[in-house]
C-alpha positions in Angstrom: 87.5 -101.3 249.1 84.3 -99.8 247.3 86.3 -98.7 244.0 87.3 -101.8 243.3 85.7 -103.8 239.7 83.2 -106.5 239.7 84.6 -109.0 237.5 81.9 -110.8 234.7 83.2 -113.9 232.7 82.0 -116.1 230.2 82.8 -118.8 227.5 81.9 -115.9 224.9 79.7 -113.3 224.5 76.2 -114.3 226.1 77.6 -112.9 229.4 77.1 -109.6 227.9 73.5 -109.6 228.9 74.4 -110.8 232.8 76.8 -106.9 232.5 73.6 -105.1 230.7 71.6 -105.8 233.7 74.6 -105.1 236.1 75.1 -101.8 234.3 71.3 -101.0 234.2 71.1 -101.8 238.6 74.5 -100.6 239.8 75.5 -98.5 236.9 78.2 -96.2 239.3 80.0 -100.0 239.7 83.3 -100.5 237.7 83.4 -104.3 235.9 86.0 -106.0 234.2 84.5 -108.6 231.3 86.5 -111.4 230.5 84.6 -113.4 227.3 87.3 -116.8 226.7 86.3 -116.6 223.1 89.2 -118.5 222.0 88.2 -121.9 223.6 84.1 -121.6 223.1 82.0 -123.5 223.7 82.6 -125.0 227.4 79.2 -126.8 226.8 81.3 -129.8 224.8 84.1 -129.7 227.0 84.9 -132.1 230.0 83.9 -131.2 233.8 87.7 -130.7 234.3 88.7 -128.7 231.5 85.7 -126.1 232.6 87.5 -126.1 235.7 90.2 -125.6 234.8 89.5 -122.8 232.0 87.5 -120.9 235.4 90.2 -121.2 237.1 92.7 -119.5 234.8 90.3 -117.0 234.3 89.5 -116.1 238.1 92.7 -116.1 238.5 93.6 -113.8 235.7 90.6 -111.4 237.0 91.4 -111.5 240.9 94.8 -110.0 239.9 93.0 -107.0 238.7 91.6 -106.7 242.5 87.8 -108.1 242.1 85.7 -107.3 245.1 83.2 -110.3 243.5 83.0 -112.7 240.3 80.2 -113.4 238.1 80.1 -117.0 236.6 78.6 -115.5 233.8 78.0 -119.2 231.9 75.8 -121.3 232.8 78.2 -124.7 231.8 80.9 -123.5 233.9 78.2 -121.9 236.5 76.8 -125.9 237.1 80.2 -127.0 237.0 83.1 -124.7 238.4 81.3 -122.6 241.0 81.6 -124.5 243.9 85.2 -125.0 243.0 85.6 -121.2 242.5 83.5 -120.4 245.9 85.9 -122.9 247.8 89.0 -121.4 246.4 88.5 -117.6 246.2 88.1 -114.7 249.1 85.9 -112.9 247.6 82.3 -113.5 246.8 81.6 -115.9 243.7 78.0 -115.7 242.0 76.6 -117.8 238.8 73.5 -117.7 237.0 71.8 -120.6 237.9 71.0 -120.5 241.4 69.6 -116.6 241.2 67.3 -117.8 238.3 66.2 -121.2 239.7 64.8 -119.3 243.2 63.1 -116.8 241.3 60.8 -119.4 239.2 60.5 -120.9 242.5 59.1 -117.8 244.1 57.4 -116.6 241.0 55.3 -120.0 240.0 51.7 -120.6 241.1 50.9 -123.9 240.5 54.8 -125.5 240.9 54.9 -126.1 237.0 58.6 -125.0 235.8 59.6 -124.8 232.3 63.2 -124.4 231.5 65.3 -124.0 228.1 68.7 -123.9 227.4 71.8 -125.3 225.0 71.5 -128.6 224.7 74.8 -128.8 227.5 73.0 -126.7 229.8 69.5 -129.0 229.8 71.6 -131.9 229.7 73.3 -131.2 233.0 70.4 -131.0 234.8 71.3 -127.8 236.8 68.4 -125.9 236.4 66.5 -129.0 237.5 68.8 -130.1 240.3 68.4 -126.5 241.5 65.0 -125.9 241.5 64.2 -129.3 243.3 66.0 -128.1 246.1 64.1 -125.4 246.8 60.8 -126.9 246.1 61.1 -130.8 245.6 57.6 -131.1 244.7 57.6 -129.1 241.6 57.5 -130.6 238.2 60.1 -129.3 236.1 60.1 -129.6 232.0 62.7 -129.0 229.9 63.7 -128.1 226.4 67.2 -127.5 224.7 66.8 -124.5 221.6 70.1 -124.8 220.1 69.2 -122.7 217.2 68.6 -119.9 219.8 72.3 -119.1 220.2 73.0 -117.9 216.4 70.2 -116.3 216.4 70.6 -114.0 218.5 74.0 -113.6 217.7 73.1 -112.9 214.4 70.3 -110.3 215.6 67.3 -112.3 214.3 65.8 -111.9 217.0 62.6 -110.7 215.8 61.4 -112.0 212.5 60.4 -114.7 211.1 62.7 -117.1 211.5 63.0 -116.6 214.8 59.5 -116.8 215.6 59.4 -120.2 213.6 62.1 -121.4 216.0 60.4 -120.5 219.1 57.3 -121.9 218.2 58.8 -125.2 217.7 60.9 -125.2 220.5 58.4 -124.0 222.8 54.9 -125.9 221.2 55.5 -128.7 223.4 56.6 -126.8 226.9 53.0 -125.0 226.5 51.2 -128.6 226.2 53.1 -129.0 229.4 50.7 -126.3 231.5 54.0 -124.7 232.5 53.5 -121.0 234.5 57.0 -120.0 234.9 59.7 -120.4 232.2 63.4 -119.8 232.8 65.5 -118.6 230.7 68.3 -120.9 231.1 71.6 -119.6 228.9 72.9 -115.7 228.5 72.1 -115.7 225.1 68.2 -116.4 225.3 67.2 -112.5 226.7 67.6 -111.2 223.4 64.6 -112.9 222.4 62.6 -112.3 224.9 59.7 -110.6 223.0 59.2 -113.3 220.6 59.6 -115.8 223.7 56.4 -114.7 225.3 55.0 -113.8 222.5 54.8 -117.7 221.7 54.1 -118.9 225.6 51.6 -116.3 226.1 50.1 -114.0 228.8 50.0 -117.0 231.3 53.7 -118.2 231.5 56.0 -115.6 233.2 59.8 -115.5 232.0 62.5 -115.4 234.5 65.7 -113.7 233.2 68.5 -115.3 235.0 70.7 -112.2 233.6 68.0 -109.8 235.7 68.0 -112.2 238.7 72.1 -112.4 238.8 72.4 -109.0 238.5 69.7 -108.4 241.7 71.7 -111.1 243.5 75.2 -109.2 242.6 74.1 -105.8 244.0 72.5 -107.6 247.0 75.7 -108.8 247.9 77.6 -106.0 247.3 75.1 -103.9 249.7 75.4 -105.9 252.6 79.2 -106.0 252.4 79.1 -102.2 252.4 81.0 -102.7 249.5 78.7 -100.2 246.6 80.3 -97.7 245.0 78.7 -93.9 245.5 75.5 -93.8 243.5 76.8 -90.3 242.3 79.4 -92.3 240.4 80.1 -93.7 237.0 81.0 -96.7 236.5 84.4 -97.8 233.7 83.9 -100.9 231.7 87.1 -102.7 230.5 86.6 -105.9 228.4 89.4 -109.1 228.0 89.4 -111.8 225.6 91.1 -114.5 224.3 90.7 -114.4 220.6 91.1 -111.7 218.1 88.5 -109.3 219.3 86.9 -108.4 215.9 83.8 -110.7 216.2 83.7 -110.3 220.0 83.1 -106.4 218.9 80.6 -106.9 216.6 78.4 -109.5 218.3 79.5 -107.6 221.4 77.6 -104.1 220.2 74.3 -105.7 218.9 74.1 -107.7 222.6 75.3 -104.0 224.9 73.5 -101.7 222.2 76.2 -100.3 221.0 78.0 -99.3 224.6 81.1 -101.9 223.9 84.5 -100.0 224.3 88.0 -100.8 223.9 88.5 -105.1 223.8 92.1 -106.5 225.0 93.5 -109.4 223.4 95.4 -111.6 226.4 97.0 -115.0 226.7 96.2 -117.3 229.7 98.9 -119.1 229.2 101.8 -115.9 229.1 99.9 -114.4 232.2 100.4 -117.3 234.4 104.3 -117.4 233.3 
């Protein structure tokens, strides 16, 4: 049924940027965001508990009749997905996989920077997933914690957060990387003062961009696009007071954010 929402969720509020770019290619599409603000980060939490936490949440989601989920996270993206895939009818895309085949396609030379929370790198994902596609590449990686409340804070281009990026990123240019990914929602936001520091000869992949090609992709194939003559509704869920989701929420959508719902997980499933 092509009126039906595309369902987006996340630990918080990076997955705002994953609904810009689905808003900006498919903006006649419906989508239903569902930021689990109560219980961030996931990036600290057990393998299970992320499961389990996606779970709830898909579940909470498919009951507003989803035609597709977004794993809008990249911890619960390495961890939940193929869980969520296994277990759900409808198509189930993360962030990961759209951004690792794009650096793939994208670099010359095979040399693959990625940065990310410190979780995120950590895990490997990005790694794992880009050796899959091409084994021989060489792939370098750097957590930029700091990255995170930045963005969130809106420094995204001053000072500080040129400081930041410079010594975050100092050593991935030593590496003689060509392609850099942009491993965690958050890190789009400072995407001038990212290449500003790597330069004319890195290219950034946006996983946010890259999920949201992947998304509408999908969705065309199934037959299952909304009218491009459309407009699409936006309808946001959390599970905290919405106040800071709001705020944070504006600066990330440019001021688009409308009405935020409070829910419990816990009372829906009774």
């Amino acid at each position: 049924m092509p009126w039906r929402s595309i369902g987006i969720f996340d630990s918080g509020v990076g997955g705002l940027t994953v609904l810009r770019e689905i808003m900006k290619v498919m903006p006649q599409e419906d989508t239903i965001y569902f930021g689990d603000t109560a219980r961030v980060p996931y990036g600290t939490k057990s393998p299970e508990t992320v499961i389990r936490y996606s779970e709830e949440i898909a579940a909470f989601l498919v009951k507003k009749e989803i035609k597709l989920l977004v794993v809008a996270c990249n911890t619960a993206s390495s961890v939940a997905l193929s869980t969520l895939k296994r277990k759900l009818a409808i198509p189930v895309v993360g962030v990961i996989e759209p951004g690792a085949d794009r650096a793939v396609e994208l670099s010359a030379t095979g040399r693959i920077g990625v940065i990310g929370t410190a979780g995120t790198i950590r895990s490997s994902a990005y790694t794992k997933a880009i050796k899959r596609r091409a084994p021989d590449s060489v792939v370098v990686t750097r957590a930029c914690p700091l990255f995170v409340p930045l963005a969130e804070e809106g420094w995204t281009d001053n000072e500080v957060a040129r400081l930041a990026a410079k010594i975050y990123l100092n050593e991935l240019n030593d590496s003689r990387i060509d392609t850099l990914v942009l491993g965690c929602t958050h890190y789009p936001l400072l995407k001038p003062v990212i290449s500003e520091i790597t330069g004319n000869g890195v290219t950034l992949v946006d996983s946010a961009e890259e999920t949201a090609r992947r998304v509408a992709a999908i969705l065309e194939r199934k037959k299952l696009l909304r009218h491009a003559s459309e407009t699409g509704n936006h309808h946001y869920y959390v599970t905290d007071i919405p106040a800071g989701f709001i705020r944070v929420g504006n600066r990330f959508l440019g001021g688009k954010l409308g009405d935020v719902y409070q829910v419990n997980l816990e009372a829906e499933e009774d």
